[in-house]
KEZARO-615227 format. One record per residue (C-alpha): residue number from 1; z, y negated, x negated. Coordinates in steps of 0.5 Angstrom, whole numbers, plus 500, padded with zeros to 3 digits. Each point is the difference from the previous one (the first is absolute). Example, Ala and Ser with C-alpha at 12.3 -4.5 7.8 and 13.67 -1.06 7.14 Angstrom:
! residues 2
pt nr 1; up 516; north 509; east 475
pt nr 2; up 498; north 493; east 498
***
This chain:
! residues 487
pt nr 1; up 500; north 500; east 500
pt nr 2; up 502; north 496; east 494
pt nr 3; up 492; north 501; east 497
pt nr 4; up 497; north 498; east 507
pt nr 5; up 504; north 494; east 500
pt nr 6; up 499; north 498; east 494
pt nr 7; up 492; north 501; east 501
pt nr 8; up 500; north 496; east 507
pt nr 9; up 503; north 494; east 495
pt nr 10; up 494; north 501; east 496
pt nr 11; up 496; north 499; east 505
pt nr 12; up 503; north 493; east 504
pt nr 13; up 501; north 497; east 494
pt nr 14; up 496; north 498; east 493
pt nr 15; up 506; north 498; east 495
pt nr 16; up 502; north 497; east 494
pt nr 17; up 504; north 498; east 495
pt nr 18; up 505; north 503; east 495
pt nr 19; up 506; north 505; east 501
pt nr 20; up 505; north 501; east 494
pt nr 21; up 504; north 507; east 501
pt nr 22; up 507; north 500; east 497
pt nr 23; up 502; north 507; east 498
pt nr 24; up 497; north 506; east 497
pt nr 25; up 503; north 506; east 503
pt nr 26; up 496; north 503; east 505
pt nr 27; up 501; north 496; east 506
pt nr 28; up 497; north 494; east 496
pt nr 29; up 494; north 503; east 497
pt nr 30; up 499; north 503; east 507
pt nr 31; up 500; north 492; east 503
pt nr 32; up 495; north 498; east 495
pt nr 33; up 496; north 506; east 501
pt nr 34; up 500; north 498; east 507
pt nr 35; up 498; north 494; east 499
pt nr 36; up 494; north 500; east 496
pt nr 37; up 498; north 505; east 506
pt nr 38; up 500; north 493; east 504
pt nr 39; up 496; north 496; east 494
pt nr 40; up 506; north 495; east 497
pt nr 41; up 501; north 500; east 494
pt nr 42; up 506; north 503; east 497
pt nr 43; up 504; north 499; east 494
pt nr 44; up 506; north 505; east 499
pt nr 45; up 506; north 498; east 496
pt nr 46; up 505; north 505; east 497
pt nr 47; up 507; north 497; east 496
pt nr 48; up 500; north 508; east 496
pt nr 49; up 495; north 503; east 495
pt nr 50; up 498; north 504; east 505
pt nr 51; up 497; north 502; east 508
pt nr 52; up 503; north 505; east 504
pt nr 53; up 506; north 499; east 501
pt nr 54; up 504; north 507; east 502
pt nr 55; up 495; north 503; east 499
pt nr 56; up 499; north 502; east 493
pt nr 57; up 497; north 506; east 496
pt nr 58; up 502; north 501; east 492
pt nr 59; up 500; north 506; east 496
pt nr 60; up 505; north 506; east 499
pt nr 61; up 499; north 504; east 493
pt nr 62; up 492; north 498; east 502
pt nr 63; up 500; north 502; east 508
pt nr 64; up 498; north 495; east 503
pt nr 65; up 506; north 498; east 507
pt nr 66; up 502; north 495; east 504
pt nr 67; up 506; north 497; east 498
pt nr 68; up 502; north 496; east 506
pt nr 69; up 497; north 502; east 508
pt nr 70; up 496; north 507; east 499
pt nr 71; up 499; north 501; east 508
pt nr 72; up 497; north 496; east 506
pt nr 73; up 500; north 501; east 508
pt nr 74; up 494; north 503; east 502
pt nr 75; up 500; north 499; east 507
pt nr 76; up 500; north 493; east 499
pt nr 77; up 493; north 498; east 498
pt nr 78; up 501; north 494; east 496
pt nr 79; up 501; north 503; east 493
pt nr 80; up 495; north 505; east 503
pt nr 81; up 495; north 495; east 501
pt nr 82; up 502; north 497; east 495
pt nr 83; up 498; north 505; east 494
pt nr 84; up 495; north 501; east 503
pt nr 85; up 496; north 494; east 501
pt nr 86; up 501; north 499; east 491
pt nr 87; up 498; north 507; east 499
pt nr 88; up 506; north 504; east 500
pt nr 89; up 499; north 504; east 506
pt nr 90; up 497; north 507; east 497
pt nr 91; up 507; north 500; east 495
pt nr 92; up 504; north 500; east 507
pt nr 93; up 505; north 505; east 499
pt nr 94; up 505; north 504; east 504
pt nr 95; up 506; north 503; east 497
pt nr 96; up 499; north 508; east 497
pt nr 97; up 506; north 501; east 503
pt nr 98; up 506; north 496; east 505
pt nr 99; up 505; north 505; east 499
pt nr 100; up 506; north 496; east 500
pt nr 101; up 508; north 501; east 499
pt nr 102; up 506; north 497; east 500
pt nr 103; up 505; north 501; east 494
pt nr 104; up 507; north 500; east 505
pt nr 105; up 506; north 504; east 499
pt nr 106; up 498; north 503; east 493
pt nr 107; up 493; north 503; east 502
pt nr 108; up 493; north 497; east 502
pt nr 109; up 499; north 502; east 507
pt nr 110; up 493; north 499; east 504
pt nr 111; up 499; north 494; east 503
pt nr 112; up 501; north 500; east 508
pt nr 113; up 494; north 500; east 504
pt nr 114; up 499; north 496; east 506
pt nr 115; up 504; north 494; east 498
pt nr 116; up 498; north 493; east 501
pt nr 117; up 502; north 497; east 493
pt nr 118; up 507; north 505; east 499
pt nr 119; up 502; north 499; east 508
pt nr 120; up 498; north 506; east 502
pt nr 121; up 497; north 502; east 508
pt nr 122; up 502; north 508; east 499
pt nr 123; up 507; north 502; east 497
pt nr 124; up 498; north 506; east 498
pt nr 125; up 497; north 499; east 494
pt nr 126; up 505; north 497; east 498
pt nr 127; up 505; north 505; east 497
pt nr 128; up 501; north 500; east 493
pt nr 129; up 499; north 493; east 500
pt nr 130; up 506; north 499; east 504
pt nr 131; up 507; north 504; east 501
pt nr 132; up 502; north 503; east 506
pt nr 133; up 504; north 494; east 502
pt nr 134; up 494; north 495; east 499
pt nr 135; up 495; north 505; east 505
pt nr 136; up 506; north 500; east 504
pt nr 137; up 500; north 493; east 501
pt nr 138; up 493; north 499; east 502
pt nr 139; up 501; north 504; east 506
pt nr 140; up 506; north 496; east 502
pt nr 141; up 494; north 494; east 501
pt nr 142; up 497; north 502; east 506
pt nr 143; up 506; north 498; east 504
pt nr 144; up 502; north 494; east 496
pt nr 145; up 500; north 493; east 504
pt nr 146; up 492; north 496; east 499
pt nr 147; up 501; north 496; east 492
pt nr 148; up 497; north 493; east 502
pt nr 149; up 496; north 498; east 495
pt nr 150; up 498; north 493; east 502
pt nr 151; up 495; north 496; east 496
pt nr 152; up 501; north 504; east 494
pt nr 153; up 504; north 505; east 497
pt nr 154; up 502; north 503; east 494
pt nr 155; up 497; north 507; east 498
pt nr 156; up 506; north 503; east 498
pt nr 157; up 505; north 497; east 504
pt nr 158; up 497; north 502; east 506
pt nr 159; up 498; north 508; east 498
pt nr 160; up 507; north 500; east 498
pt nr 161; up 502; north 498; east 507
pt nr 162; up 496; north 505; east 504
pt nr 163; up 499; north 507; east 495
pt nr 164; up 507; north 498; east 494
pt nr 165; up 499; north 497; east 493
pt nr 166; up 499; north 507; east 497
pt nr 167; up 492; north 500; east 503
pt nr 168; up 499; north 492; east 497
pt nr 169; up 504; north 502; east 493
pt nr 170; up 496; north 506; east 498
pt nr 171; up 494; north 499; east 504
pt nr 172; up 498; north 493; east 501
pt nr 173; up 503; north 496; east 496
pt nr 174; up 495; north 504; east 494
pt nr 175; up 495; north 499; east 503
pt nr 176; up 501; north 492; east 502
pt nr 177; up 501; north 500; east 493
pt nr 178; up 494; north 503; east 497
pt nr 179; up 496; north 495; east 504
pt nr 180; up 505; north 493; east 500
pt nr 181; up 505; north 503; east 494
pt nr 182; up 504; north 496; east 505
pt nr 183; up 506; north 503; east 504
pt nr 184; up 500; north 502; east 507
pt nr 185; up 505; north 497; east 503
pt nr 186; up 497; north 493; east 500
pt nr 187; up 494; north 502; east 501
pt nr 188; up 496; north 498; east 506
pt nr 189; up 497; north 505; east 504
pt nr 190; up 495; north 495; east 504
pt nr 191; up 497; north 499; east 492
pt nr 192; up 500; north 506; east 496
pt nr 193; up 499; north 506; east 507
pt nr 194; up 497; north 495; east 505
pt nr 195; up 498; north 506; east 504
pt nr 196; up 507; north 502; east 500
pt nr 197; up 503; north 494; east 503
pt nr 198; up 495; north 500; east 506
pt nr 199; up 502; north 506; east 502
pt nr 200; up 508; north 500; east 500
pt nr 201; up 499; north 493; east 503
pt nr 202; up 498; north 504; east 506
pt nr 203; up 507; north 504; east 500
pt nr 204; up 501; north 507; east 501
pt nr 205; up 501; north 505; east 494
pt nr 206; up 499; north 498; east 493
pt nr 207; up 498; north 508; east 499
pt nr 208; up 495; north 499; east 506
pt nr 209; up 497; north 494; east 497
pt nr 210; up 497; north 502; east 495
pt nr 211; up 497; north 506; east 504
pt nr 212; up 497; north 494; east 503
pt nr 213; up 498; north 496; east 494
pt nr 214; up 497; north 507; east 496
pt nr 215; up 497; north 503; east 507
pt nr 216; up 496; north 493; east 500
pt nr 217; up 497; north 500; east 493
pt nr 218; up 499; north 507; east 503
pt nr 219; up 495; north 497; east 506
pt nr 220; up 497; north 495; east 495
pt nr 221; up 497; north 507; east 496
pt nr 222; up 501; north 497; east 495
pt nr 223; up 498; north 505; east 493
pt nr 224; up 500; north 500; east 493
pt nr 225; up 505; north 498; east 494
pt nr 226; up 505; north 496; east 502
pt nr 227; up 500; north 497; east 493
pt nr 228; up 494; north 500; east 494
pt nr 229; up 500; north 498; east 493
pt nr 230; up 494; north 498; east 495
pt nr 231; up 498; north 504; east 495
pt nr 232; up 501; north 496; east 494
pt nr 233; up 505; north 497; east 503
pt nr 234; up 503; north 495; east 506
pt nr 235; up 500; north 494; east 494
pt nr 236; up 493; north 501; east 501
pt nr 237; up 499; north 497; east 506
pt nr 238; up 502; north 493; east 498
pt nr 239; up 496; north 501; east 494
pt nr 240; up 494; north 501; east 504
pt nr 241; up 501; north 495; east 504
pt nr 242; up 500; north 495; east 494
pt nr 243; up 494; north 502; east 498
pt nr 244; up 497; north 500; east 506
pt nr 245; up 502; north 493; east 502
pt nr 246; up 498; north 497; east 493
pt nr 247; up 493; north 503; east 502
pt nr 248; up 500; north 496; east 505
pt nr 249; up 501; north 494; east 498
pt nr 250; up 508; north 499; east 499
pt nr 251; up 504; north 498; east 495
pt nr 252; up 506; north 503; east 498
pt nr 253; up 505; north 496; east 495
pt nr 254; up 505; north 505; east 497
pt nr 255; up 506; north 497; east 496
pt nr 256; up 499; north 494; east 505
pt nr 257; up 507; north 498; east 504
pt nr 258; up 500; north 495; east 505
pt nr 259; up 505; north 494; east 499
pt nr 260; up 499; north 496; east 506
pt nr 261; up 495; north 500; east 507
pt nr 262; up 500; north 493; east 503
pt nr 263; up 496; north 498; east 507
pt nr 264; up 494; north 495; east 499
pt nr 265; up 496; north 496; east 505
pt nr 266; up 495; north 505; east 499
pt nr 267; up 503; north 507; east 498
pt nr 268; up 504; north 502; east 495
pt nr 269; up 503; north 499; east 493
pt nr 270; up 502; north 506; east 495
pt nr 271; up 504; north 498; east 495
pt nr 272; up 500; north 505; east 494
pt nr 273; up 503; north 499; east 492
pt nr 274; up 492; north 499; east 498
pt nr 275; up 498; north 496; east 505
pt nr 276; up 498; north 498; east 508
pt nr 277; up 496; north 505; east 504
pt nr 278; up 497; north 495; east 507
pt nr 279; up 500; north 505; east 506
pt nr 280; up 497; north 500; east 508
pt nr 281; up 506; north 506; east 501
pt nr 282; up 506; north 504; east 496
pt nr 283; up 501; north 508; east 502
pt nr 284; up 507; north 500; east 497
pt nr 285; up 501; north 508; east 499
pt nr 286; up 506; north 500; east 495
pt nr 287; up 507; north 502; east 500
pt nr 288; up 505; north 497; east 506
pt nr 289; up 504; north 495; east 494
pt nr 290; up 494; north 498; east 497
pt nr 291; up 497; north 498; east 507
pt nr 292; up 506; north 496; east 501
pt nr 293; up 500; north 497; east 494
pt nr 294; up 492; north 498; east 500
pt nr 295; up 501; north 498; east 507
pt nr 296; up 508; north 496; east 499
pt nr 297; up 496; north 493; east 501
pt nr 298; up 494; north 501; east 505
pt nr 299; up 505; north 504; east 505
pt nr 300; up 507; north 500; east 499
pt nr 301; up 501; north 505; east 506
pt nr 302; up 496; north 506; east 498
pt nr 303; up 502; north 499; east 493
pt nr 304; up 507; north 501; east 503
pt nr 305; up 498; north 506; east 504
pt nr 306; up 497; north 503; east 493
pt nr 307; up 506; north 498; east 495
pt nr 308; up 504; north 505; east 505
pt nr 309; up 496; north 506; east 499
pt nr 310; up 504; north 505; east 496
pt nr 311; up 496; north 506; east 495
pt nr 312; up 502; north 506; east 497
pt nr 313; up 498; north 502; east 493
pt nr 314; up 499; north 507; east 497
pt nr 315; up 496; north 504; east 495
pt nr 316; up 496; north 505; east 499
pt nr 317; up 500; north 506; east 495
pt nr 318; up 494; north 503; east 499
pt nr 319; up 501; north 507; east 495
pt nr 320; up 495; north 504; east 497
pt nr 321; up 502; north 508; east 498
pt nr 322; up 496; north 504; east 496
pt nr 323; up 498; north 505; east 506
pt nr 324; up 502; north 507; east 496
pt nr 325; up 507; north 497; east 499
pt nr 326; up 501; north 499; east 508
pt nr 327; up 498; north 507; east 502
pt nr 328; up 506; north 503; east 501
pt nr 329; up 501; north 494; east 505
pt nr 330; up 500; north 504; east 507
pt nr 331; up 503; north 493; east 504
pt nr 332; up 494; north 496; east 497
pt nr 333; up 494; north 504; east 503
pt nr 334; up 496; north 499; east 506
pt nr 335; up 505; north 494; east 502
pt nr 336; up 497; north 493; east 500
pt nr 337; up 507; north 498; east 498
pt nr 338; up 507; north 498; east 504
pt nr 339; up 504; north 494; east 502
pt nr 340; up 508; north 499; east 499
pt nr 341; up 505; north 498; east 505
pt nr 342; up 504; north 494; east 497
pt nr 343; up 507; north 503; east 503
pt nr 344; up 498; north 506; east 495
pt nr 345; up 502; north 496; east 494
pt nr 346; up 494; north 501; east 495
pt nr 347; up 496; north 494; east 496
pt nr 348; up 494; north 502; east 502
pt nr 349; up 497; north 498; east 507
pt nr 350; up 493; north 504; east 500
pt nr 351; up 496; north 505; east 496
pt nr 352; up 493; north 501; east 501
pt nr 353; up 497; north 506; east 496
pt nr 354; up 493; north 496; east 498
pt nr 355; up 496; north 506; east 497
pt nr 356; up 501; north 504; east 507
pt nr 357; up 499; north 494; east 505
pt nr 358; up 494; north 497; east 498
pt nr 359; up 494; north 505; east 497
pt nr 360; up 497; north 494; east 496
pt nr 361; up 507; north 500; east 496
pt nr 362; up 500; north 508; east 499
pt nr 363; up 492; north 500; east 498
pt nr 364; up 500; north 493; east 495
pt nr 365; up 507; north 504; east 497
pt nr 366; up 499; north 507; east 500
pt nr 367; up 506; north 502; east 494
pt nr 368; up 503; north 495; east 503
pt nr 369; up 506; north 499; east 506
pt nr 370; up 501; north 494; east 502
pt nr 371; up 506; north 497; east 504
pt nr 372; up 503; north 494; east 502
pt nr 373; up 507; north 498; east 502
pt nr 374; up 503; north 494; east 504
pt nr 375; up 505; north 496; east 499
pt nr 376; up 504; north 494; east 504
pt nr 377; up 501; north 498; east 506
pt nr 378; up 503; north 493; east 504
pt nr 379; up 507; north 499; east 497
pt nr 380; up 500; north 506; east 495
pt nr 381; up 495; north 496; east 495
pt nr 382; up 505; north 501; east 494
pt nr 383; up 496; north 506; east 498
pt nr 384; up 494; north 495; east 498
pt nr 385; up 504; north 497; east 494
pt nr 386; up 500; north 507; east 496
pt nr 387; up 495; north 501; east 495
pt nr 388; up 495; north 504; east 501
pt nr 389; up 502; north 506; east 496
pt nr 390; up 507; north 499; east 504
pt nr 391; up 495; north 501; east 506
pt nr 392; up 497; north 506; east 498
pt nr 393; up 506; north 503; east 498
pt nr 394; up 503; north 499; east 507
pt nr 395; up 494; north 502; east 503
pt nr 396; up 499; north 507; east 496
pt nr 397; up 507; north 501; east 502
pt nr 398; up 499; north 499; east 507
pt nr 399; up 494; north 505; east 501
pt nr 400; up 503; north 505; east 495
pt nr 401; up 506; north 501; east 506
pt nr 402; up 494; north 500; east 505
pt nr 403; up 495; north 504; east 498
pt nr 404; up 503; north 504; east 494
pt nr 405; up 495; north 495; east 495
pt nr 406; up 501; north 501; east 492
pt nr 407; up 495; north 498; east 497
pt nr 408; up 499; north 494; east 496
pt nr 409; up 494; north 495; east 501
pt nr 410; up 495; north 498; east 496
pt nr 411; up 499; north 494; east 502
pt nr 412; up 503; north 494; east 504
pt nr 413; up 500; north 494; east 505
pt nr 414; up 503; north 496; east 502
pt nr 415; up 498; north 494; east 506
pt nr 416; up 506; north 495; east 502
pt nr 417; up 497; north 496; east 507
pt nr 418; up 506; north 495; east 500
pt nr 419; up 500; north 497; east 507
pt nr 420; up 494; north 505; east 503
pt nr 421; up 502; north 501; east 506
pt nr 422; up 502; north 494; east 506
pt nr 423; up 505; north 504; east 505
pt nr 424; up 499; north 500; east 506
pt nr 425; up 506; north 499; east 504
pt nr 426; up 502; north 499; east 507
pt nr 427; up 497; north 493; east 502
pt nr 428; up 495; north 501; east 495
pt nr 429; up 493; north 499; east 505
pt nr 430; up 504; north 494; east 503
pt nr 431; up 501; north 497; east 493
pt nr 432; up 493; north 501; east 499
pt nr 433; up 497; north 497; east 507
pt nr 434; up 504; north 494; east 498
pt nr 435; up 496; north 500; east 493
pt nr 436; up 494; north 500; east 503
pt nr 437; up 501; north 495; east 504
pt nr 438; up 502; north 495; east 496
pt nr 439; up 494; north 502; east 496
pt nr 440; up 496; north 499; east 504
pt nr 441; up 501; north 492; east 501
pt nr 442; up 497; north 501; east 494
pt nr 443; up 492; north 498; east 499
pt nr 444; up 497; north 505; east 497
pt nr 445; up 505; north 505; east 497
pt nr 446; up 502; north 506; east 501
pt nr 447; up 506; north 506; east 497
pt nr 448; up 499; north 507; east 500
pt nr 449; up 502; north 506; east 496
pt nr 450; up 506; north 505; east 500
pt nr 451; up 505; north 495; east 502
pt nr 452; up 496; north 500; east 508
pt nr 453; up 497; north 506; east 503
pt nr 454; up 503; north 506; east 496
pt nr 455; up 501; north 502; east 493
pt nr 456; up 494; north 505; east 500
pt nr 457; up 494; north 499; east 497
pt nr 458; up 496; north 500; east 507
pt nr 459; up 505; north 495; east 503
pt nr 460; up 499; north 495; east 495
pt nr 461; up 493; north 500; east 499
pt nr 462; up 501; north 499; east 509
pt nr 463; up 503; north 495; east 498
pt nr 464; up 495; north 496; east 496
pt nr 465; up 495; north 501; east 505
pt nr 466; up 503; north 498; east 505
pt nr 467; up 502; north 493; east 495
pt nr 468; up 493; north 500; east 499
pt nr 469; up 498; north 500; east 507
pt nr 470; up 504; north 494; east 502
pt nr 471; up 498; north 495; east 495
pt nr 472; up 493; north 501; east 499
pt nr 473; up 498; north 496; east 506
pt nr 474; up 505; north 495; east 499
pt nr 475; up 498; north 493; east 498
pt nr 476; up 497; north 499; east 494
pt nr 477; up 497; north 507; east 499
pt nr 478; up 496; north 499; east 505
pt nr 479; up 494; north 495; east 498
pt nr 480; up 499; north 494; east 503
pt nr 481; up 509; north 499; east 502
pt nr 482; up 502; north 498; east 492
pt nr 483; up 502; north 494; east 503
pt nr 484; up 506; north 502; east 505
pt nr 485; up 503; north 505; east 495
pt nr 486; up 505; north 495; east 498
pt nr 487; up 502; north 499; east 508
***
């Protein structure tokens, strides 16, 4: 809907002008990507030596892998499309196996089935996970009086209220982890499980609820992989699309941070350390404090929004073992790896056995097994401040107890994301409509990014056409209305 959108925007308008994009992650370079589809020209500014923001590929003992995200949604079609569309589509990959486990009560067990992000729609497939006591409390939920939710709700909070804390604990907060390395029991449901929120709001059981959620996806037919990699790497995309965007005319300006914006009777001036870039429009795609800080003079109240939004920080330990060392490893096979709960008390959060999980890791790396750690959540960052050796150790220990690992790697890496992650707390969205509609007083500029929409790579490049296609029919970028842009 968003490309016949654009399309049609195409067709009522001829545009002119010059948009500068901030921010080189991939909800940046999708903007400018965009952009040039409508015949402006681009330039894109980013402060660090590189593009791509989290998504980035590095080497381990030679392999190639991905050292920040390695997965995206595939039932969303905006990564999908977007790969696509620079010549990624045939190095689409699902994973080689999704056999997940969580490390819980001294053993890794099999992930549950037919849960909606840990809250789970059958009690049965929870044995192992919980005890007695926990399964037992799940059955207690159908005679419990309604849990209002009102405009929003705390995933754990109300998970908690309706099925016990041991369902959150061991379940759903790993896996709201995984995605927002955040805690859930701030985190909003109406943000980070939309679909979730609808359906409770209905009233009735939480159990019942998810039936209802899983039976309409059901109805909807749809098919094929939840997630897909790329082959080479999911830091591939951004590379791809850089390129693709200075093949078509855009200029894409690395070690450049921006200084200041300030309006101007036509447009927009871009201040950097260098120098001053005249713009007709501004795609502000960086993270919430920086945002803050660029837009403190020109609106106070959106800056005051974004200095509140709180991130989390972790690092990645990617491992490489030589694979005639890990045979005897019974617990690494045919598993793509397995989460931890944090009431467990471990360091590592996640490990994910890349040399099972993605086949172009296996094929680029045949002697080699490849794995990665994670490490960090909200409010438990003390652990980043280790030395990477200290990090590797703690994560060798970690999965020796869990999976019986006693080989010594070849090669390490290790990949600190400071400040990652935005959380998504209870009132997030609302905060967010507040963000935009300060912004929007704004003539010309737009925000996008990981702060907005979602964390995902989809949800970001969502983000970044939907700021895209509010201003490219504002004044000045449609031709002929230069001189209301300063109005």
């Amino acid at each position: 809907m968003q490309a016949s959108h654009q399309r049609s925007h195409q067709g009522a308008h001829t545009r002119t002008g010059h948009v500068v994009v901030i921010g080189g992650g991939i909800a940046g370079l999708a903007a400018a990507h965009r952009l040039l589809a409508t015949g402006l020209r681009v330039t894109l500014l980013e402060a660090t030596d590189r593009v791509g923001g989290k998504l980035m590929t590095g080497e381990v003992a030679g392999a190639r892998v991905d050292l920040g995200a390695e997965s995206m949604l595939a039932r969303r079609p905006e990564a999908v499309e977007l790969a696509g569309a620079v010549g990624l589509a045939s190095r689409l990959q699902p994973p080689a196996t999704a056999t997940a486990s969580v490390w819980t009560r001294d053993a890794l067990r099999p992930m549950p089935t037919g849960h909606l992000m840990g809250v789970p729609g059958d009690p049965a497939a929870l044995g192992g996970v919980l005890s007695p006591a926990g399964l037992a409390r799940i059955a207690e939920e159908r005679d419990l009086t309604p849990t209002p939710v009102g405009e929003d709700v705390a995933v754990g909070a109300y998970v908690a209220d309706r099925l016990g804390r041991e369902v959150v604990d061991r379940l759903v907060e790993p896996l709201l982890g995984g995605v927002y390395a955040g805690d859930a029991y701030r985190i909003s449901m109406r943000a980070a499980v939309p679909q979730l929120f609808e359906v409770v709001k209905e009233g009735g059981s939480l159990l019942d609820g998810v039936r209802r959620v899983q039976e309409r996806a059901a109805a909807r037919q749809v098919t094929g992989p939840v997630f897909q990699g790329i082959d080479g790497g999911v830091g591939s995309l951004p590379e791809a699309v850089a390129d693709a965007v200075r093949a078509g005319g855009a200029e894409i300006l690395t070690r450049t941070p921006v200084l200041g914006l300030t309006r101007t009777a036509t447009g927009w001036d871009v201040r950097t350390d260098t120098r001053v870039i005249t713009a007709d429009g501004i795609v502000l795609a960086t993270p919430a404090w920086s945002a803050s800080t660029l837009l403190a003079a020109e609106s106070p109240a959106a800056s005051a929004e974004l200095a509140g939004v709180e991130y989390a920080s972790m690092a990645l330990v990617t491992m490489a073992f030589r694979r005639t060392d890990i045979e005897a490893t019974e617990a690494l096979r045919g598993r793509s790896g397995f989460l931890v709960p944090p009431v467990d008390g471990r360091t590592i959060k996640a490990s994910t056995f890349s040399s099972n999980k993605w086949q172009w890791v296996a094929d680029s790396a045949p002697g080699l097994f490849v794995l990665r750690t994670s490490v960090g959540r909200y409010g438990e960052e003390d652990h980043l401040h280790r030395e990477d050796a200290e990090l590797v150790d703690v994560s060798l220990r970690d999965l020796a107890d869990a999976t019986g690992l006693a080989a010594t790697p070849v090669d390490t890496q290790v990949t600190r994301w400071i400040g990652g992650l935005p959380q998504y707390p209870v009132g997030h969205l609302t905060r967010v409509a507040r963000i935009r509609e300060e912004v929007a007083k704004l003539p010309g500029l737009r925000v996008c990014g990981a702060v907005y929409d979602g964390v995902g790579i989809p949800a970001c490049i969502a983000s970044a056409h939907r700021a895209v296609d509010e201003i490219i029919d504002t004044p000045p970028l449609v031709q002929g209305t230069r001189s209301e842009a300063g109005q």
